[in-house]
N, C-alpha and C positions, 0 to 999 in steps of 0.2 A: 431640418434641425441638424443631422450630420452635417451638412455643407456650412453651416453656419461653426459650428465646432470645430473644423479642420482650419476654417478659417480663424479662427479665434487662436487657436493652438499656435499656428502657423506666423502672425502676425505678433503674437504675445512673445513667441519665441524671438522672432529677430530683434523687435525692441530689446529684450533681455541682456542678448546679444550684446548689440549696443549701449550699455548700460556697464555691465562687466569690461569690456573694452575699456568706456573710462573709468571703473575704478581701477582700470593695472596700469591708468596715465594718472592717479595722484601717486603724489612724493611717499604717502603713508600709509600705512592701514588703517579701515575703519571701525574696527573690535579689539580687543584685548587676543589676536592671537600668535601673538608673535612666539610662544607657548609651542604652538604649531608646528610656525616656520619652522624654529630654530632643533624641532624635533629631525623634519623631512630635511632640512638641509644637512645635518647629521646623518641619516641612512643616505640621502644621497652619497657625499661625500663618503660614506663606508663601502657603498654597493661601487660608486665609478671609479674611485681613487682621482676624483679629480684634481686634491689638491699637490703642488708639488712647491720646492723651493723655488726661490726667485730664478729666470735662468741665466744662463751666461751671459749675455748681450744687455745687460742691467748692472752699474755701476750706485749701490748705496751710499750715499755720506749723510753720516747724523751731524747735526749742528746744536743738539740739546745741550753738550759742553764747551761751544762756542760763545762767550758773554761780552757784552762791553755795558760800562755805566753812562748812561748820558742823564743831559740834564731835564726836569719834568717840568710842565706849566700847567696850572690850572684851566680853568675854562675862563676866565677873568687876563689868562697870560700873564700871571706872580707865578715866581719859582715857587714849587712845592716840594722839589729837593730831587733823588735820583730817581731814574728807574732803567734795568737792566733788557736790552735787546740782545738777537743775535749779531753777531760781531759782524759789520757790514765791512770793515778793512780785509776780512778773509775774505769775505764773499769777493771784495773788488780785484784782491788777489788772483783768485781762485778762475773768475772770470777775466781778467789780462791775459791767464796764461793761455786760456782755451779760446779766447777770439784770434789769438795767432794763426792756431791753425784748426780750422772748425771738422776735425776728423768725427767728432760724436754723434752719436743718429740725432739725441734731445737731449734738451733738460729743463726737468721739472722741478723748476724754486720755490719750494712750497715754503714760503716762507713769507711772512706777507710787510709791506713796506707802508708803515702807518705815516702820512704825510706831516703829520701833527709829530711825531716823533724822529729828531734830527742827528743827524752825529756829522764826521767831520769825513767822512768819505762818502757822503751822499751823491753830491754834485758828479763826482767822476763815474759811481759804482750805476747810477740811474742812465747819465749817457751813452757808460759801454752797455748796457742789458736795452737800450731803445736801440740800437743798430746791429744787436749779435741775432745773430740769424737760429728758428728753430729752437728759441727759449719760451717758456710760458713762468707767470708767477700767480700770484691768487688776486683776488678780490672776494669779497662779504658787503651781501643784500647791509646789512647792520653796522657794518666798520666803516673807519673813517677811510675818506679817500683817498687814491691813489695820487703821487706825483704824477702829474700831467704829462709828463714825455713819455712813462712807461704802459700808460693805459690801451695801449694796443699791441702789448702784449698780456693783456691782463685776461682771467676766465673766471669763473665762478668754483666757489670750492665749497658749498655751504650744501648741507642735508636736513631734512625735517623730519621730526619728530611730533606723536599726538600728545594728549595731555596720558597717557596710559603708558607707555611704551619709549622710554628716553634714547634706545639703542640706535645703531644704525641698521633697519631693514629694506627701508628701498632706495636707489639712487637714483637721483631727478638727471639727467642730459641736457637738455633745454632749461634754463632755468630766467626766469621774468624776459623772455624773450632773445636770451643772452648766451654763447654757448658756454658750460661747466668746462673745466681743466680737461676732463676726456676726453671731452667731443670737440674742443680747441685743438688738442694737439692730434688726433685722429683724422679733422678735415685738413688741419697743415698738412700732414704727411702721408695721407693719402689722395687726397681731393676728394672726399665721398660727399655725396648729400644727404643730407640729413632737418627735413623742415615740420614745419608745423604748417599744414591742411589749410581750405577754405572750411572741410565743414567738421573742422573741431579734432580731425587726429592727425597724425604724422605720419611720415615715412622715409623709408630710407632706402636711398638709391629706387623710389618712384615704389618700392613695396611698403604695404602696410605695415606701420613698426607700433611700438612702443615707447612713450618717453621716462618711462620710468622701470627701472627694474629690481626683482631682489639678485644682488650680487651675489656671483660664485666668484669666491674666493681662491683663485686657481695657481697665486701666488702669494706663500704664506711668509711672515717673515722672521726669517730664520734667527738662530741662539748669534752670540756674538762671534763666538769661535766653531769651528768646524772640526769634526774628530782628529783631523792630523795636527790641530793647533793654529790653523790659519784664520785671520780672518772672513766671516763672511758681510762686515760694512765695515767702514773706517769714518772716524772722526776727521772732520773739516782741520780744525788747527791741528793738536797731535800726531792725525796720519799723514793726509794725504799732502797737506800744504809743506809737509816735512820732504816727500817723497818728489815733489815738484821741486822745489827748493835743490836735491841731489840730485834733479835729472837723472832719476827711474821711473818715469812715469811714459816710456817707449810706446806703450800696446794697452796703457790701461783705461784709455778714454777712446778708444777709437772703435767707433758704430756700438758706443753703448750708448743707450739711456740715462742717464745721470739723474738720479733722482736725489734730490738737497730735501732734507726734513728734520724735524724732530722725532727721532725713531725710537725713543727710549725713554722720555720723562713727559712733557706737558700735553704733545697732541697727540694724546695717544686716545682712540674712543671703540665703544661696547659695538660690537657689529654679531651677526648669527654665526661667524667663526670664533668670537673672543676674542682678546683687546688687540687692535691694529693702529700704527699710525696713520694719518691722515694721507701722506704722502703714496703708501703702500696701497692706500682704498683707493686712491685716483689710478693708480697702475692697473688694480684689478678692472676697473670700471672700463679701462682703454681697452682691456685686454678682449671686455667682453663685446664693444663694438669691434676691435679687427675681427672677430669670429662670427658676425655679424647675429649674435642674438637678439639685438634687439626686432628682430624680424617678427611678426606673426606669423606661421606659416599656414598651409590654403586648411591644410588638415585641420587643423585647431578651430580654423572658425567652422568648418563642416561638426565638428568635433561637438562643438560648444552648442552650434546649433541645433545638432543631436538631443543635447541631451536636455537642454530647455523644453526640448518638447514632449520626453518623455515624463520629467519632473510636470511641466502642466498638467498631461496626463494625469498622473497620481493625482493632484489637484483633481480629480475631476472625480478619479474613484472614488478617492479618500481614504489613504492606509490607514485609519485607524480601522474602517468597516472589513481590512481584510484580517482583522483577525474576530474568529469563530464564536469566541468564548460571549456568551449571552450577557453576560455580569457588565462586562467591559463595551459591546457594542450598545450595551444602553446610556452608558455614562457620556453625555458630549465633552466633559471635561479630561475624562479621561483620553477618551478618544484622540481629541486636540495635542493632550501630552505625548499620546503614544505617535501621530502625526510627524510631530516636530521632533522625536530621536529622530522616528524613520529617516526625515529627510537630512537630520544632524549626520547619520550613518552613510547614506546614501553621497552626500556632500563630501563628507570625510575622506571616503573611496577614491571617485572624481578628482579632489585635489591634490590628492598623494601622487595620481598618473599624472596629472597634468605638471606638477612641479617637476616629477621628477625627469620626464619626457621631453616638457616644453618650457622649463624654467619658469611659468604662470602660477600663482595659488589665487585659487577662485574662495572666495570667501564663505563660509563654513558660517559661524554663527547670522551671518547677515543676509544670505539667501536662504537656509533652512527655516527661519521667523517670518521670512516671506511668502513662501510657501504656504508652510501651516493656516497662515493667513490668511490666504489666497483659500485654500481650500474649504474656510469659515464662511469667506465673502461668498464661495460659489454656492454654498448649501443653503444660506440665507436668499441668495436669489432663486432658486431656485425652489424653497419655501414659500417665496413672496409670488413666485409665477403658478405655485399649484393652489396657494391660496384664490388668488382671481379666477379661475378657472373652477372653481367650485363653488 
């Protein structure tokens, strides 16, 4: 009977295991706790100080007051009158003057080029961004597509959310087989590997990873001005196109990153730091593969393994029988209640270290119901195996 036990333990555990694994590979969470996250990501960030401003080697330009009116067509192709993009003559600018001399480490054009939508610097502004070296721009599972000469340098820039939780909690890398804007500009500029498995996980650089994570936010994005009065982003037209234009622009694009976005008005969305542009959550995301988090490490699954097996355990005791009180050990209902804190408690523990340790939150309300469960199911078989026997 023990041998059969350890075996049960032993094997229910690794399954488990294996199960947890892939829920920290979907895009979402699968309970309302984002409640949680946005707790422990909080004392994290109070306890590590990990967050800091952007750092030097990152050149921001917002394009939110960049406009031009073009003309709109229905899906029928009848004019339906205007509609406002970002100003692609800047952008064409902007990129003339830096295909000259390609001194910048990247740049991220988070900026997305609706093909259905045309203006009159398309033709040029698409030609030079298909042969400048070290550019990425976006693409959307759901938007219309890309002009055709630009789609290789095109990545994914899209996030999921449940029907519970609108925000951004976790960030997909691989996404419909395709790499995101992080893992695009991370293999350009480093050559790392980064795949998805024969048997259903991933890895990176030939270790066990993860395709999904919740984001630490390690660069936040700063007020507009800085205490001395200077800028910390400058506007596309107003600043920087001004500053090109005077040739003062000696040392300011050279081995940055350029990141082109909407940083102030429309893509701006709810993340467990509070409101970030879109542009800014691809940087973080880059940041978190150079550091190479998305890794498992050997600990964690020993870790994890651990401790499935002692929660089966419990399963087997059954906390609600270890508490004393005669009133309460006769009640199965109660029992069952007192059960499922235990292991709500027990969980709670667990995923505080783990996040805060190894960046993972192991899910709290959806293995403590399992559990409880689990420990209904064992009592009943074991009900059912002393009844035959008598």
């Amino acid at each position: 009977m023990k041998k059969k036990y350890y075996v049960f333990t032993i094997v229910h555990s690794l399954v488990l295991v294996a199960i947890c694994y892939s829920l920290w590979n979907l895009p979402f969470t699968l309970s309302d706790e984002s409640g949680f996250i946005r707790k422990f990501y909080a004392v994290k960030k109070g306890l590590s100080g990990m967050q800091h401003p952007v750092s030097d080697d990152v050149l921001l330009v917002n394009v939110a007051y960049d406009k031009q009116l073009i003309d709109y067509y229905d899906e029928r192709g009848l004019p339906a009158g205007k509609i406002d993009i970002t100003d692609r003559s800047k952008l064409l600018e902007l990129f003339s003057f830096l295909s000259k001399d390609t001194i910048y480490q990247y740049i991220v054009c988070d900026v997305f080029f609706d093909s259905s939508l045309k203006s009159a610097a398309d033709d040029s502004l698409f030609a030079l961004i298909a042969t400048m070296p070290r550019i990425v721009v976006p693409m959307h599972e759901k938007g219309k597509p890309l002009p055709e000469n630009i789609r290789h340098k095109a990545a994914y820039a899209d996030y999921t959310t449940n029907i519970i939780e609108d925000a951004l909690l976790k960030y997909q890398f691989l996404q419909h087989g395709q790499p995101s804007i992080p893992l695009f500009i991370w293999q350009e500029q480093t050559g790392g590997s980064f795949k998805k498995q024969w048997w259903g996980g991933y890895t990176m650089h030939n270790a066990p990873a993860t395709n999904s994570a919740i984001l630490d936010f390690t660069a936040e994005m700063p007020d507009e001005y800085n205490e001395e009065g200077y800028k910390n982003f400058i506007n596309l037209g107003a600043d920087l196109l001004e500053l090109i234009r005077l040739n003062e622009t000696q040392t300011l694009f050279k081995n940055k990153i350029i990141l082109i976005g909407d940083l102030t008005e429309y893509d701006i969305h709810s993340t467990t730091d509070g409101q970030m542009p879109g542009v800014l959550i691809n940087y973080n995301a880059y940041r978190m593969l150079n550091d190479r988090r998305l890794i498992v490490p050997f600990g964690l699954w020993i870790l994890l393994f651990a401790f499935f097996c002692v929660m089966t355990i419990l399963s087997f005791k059954k906390l609600g029988d270890l508490i004393k009180w005669k009133v309460i050990r006769n009640s199965e209902v109660i029992r069952f209640i007192l059960s499922l804190i235990g292991f709500s408690v027990i969980l709670l523990g667990f995923s505080i270290l783990c996040y805060y340790f190894c960046g993972r939150f192991v899910e709290i309300f959806l293995w403590s119901g399992y559990f409880a469960l689990l420990e209904i199911i064992i009592n009943l078989y074991k009900l059912i195996k002393n009844g035959k026997k008598n």
